[in-house]
C-alpha positions in Angstrom: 40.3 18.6 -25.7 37.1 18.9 -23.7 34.9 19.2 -26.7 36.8 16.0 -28.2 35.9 14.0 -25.3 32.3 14.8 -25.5 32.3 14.2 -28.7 33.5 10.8 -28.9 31.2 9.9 -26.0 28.6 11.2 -28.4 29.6 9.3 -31.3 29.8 6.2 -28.9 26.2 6.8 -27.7 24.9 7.6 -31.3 26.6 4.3 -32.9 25.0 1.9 -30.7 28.3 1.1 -28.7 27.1 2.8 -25.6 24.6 0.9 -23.8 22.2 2.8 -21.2 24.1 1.5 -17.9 27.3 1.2 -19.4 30.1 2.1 -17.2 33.0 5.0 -18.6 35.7 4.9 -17.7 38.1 8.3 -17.5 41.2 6.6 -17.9 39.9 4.6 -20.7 38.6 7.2 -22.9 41.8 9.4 -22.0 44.0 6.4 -23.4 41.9 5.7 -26.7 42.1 9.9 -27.0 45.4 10.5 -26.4 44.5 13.2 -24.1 44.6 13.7 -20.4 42.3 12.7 -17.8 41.4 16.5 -17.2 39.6 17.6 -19.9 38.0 13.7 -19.9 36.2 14.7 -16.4 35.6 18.0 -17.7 33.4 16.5 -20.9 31.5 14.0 -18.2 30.8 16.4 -16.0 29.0 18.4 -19.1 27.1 15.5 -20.5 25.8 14.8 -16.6 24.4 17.9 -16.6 23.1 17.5 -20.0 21.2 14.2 -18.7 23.4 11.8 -21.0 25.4 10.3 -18.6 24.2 9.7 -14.9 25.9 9.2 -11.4 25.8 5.8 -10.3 26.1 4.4 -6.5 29.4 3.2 -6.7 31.2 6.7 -7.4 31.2 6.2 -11.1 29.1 7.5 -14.0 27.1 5.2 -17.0 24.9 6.0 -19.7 21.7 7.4 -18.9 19.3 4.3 -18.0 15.9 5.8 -19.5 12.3 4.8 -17.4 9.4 4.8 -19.1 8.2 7.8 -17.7 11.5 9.4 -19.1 10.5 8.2 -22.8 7.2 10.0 -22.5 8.6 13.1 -21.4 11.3 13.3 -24.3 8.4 12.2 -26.7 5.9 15.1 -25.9 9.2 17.8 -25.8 9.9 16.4 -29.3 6.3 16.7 -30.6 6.1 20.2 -29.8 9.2 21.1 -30.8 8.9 19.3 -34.0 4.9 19.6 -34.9 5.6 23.9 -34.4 8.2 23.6 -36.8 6.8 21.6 -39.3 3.7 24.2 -38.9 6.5 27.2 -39.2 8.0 25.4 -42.3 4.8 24.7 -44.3 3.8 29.3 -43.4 6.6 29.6 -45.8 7.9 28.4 -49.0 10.8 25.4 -48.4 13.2 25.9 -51.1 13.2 23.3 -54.3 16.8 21.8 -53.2 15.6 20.8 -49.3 12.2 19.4 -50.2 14.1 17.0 -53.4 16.3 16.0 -50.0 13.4 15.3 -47.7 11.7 13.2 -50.4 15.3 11.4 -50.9 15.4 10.9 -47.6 11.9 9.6 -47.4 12.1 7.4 -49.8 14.9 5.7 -48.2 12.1 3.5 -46.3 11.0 2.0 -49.8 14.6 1.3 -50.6 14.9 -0.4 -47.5 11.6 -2.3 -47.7 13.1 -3.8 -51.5 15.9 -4.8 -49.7 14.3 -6.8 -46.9 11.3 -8.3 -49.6 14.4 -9.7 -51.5 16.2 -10.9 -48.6 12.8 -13.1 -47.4 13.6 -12.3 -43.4 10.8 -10.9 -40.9 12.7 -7.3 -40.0 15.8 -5.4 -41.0 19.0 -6.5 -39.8 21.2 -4.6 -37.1 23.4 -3.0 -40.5 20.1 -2.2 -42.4 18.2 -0.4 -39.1 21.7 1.6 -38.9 21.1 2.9 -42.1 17.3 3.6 -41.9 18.1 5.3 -38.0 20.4 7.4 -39.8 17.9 8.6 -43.0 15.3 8.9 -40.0 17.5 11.0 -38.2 18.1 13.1 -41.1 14.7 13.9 -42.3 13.4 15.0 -39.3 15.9 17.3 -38.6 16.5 18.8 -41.9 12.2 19.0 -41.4 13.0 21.1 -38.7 16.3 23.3 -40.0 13.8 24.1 -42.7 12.2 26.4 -40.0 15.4 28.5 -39.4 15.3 28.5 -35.5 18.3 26.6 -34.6 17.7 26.3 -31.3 14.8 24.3 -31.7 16.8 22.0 -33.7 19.6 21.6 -30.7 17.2 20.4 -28.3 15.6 18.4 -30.9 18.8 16.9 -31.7 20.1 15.9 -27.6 16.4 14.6 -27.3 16.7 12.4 -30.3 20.1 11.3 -28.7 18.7 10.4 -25.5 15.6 8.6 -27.3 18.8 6.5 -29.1 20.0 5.1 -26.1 16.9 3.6 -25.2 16.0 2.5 -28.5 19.1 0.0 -28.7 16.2 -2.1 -27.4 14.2 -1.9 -30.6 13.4 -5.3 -32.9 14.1 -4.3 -36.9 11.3 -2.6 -38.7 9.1 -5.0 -40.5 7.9 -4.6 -44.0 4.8 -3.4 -43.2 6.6 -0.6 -40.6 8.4 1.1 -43.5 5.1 1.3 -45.2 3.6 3.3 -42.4 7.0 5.5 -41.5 7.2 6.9 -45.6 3.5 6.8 -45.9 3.6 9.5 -42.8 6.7 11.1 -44.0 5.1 12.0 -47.4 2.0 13.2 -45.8 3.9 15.7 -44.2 5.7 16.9 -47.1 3.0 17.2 -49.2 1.6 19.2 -46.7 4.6 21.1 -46.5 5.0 21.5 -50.2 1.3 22.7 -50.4 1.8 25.3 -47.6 -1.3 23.6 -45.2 0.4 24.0 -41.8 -2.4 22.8 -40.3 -2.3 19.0 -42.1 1.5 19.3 -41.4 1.0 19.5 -37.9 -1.2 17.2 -37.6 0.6 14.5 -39.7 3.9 15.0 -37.7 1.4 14.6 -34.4 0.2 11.9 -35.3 3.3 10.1 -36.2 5.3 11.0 -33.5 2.4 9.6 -31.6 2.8 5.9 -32.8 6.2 6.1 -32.7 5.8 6.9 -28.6 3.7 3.8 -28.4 6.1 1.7 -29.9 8.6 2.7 -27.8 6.4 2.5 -25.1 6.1 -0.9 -25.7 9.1 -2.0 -26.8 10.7 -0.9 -23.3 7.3 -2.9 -21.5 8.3 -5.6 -23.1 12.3 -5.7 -22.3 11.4 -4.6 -18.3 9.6 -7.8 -18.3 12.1 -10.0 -20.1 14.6 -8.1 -17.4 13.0 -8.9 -14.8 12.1 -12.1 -15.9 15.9 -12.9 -16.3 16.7 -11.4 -13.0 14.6 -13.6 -11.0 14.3 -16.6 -12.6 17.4 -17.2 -15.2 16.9 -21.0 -15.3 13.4 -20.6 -16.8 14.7 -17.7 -18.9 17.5 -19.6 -20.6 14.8 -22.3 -21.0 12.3 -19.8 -23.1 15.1 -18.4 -25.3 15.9 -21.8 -26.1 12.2 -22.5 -27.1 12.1 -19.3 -28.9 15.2 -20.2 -30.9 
């Protein structure tokens, strides 16, 4: 019952429907589960320790609210973890049946791109960055199972997850964004593919890189619109007005 609860406050997290700050609520989560409050606590207490979830003031617990110095440090703990196994990966031969998946999966992004050229808007919509989060997601960890060292890919994994709840914040991808993330990705496979650890390294460094400063400032940008909206609301309803 433990495990379930975590789960589901995984899931939660992972789906978008978990805001960084949003409160839990034991009872709440015991109700939707069926389950007791017990084992509820129990799967709280875990993701607190796991940096998920975080104490707040009042006696209750939220989502984790990321700072920016947090961002950084999950970014450079998934490069190395990531860039050593993409290295480990191209030393030896991938099989035939994961690198036809990784180029599936990278070519999602052109799918994608077709999509949003057709449709005539600026970025993907909330569905459509669902679907390329998820075909992100899966790339760079199948990258990484390819390397057979599965606890790389835990931590890996629970540092994408706490990358997600930050990244609620992000604008859709724009045309010219999906041109850079499958260019990147198919650098690295064909470095893979060709056995040149080194240029797989590098690739991977290099795009885990930009993706940092986009993150970087993406959350510059929302603390000033925050704080913006904390301290002067009047002027802020005023500028969203404007911008609509």
């Amino acid at each position: 019952m433990r495990e379930k609860a975590r789960q589901y406050v995984h899931r939660k997290i992972a789906a978008r429907e978990l805001a960084g700050g949003s409160l839990l609520s034991e009872l709440a989560i015991a109700k939707e589960l069926g389950i007791s409050r017990t084992p509820v606590r129990e799967a709280i207490g875990q993701l607190v320790a796991e940096g998920l979830l975080q104490q707040v003031p009042t006696g209750g617990v939220a989502v984790a609210q990321l700072s920016r110095r947090d961002i950084i440090d999950l970014y450079e703990l998934r490069e190395a973890l990531e860039v050593y196994a993409a290295g480990k990966a191209a030393r030896q031969r991938v099989s035939a049946s994961d690198m036809i998946r990784l180029q599936e999966l990278a070519d999602f992004a052109l799918h994608l791109k077709a999509e949003l050229e057709q449709s005539g808007k600026p970025t993907l919509d909330e569905a459509q960055m669902r679907r390329f989060v998820a075909s992100d997601l899966s790339f760079h960890a199948l990258l990484v199972r390819t390397a057979a060292n599965g606890r790389i890919l835990k931590v890996v994994n629970e540092t994408r997850l706490l990358i997600r709840i930050f990244a609620m914040h992000r604008d859709g991808h724009r045309i010219e964004d999906l041109e850079h993330i499958y260019q990147y990705h198919t650098d690295v496979l064909r470095a893979v593919g060709q056995q040149d650890p080194t240029l797989a390294m590098a690739k991977l460094s290099e795009h885990i890189r930009l993706s940092l400063q986009e993150r970087l400032n993406e959350y510059d940008q929302w603390e000033r619109e925050t704080s913006l909206q904390e301290s002067v609301p009047e002027f802020f309803d005023m500028f969203q007005a404007v911008e609509i």
